[in-house]
Phi, psi and omega in degrees: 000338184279337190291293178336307156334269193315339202269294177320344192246354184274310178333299169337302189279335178281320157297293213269335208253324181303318166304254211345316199264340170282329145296334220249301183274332190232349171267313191330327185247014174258343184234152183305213157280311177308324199276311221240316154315300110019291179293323203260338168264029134296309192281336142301314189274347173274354157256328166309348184232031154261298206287319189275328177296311186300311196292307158316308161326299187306306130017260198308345177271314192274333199231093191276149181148164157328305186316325202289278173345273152351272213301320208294315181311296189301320160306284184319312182300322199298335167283304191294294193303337180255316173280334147324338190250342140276352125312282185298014181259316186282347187258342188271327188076005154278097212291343182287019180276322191287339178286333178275332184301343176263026170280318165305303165282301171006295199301327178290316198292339177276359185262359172255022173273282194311325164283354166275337176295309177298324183291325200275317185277320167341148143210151193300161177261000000 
């Protein structure tokens, strides 16, 4: 399960730097400012929680259980919904889109609970 992670977080980061640079170059002059704002904080919280997939990965190696595993889950949903939802908000302009996004952070803040539940409850190999 930790390769498995690790392999999601490498992707992840990899997907945020191709959006980032696809905003930055390709968007700039189809969306507003308001807009393009919007965009850059999908691609910011989606590498930030590409860097929380690896950081699980590492987690599930040192600290075996549920919690790692859990928090790792709760990041992969937690990315397609919140930043999946402000990517298809900014490019469709369906602001009703913007209503599932904080489902999407929910999901990331429990996935930074379940990785402290694991440091805390771990022990080390």
């Amino acid at each position: 399960m930790d390769r498995f992670f690790a392999v999601l977080g490498a992707l992840s980061g990899f997907i945020a730097v191709g959006a980032g640079a696809f905003g930055a170059h390709g968007l700039k002059a189809r969306l507003t400012p308001e807009l393009l704002a919007v965009f850059e904080t999908a691609v910011r919280y989606q590498m930030y929680h590409a860097l929380a997939l690896l950081a699980v990965a590492w987690a599930i190696g040192r600290w075996p259980g549920r919690a790692a595993v859990a928090g790792g889950w709760c990041f992969v949903a937690g990315t397609v919904i919140f930043s999946g939802s402000l990517y298809a908000l900014t490019l469709t302009g369906l602001r009703g889109l913007g209503a599932i996004t904080p489902i999407g952070g929910v999901l990331l803040l429990a996935g930074w609970l379940l990785l402290a539940l694991a440091a805390w409850r771990g022990t080390a190999r």
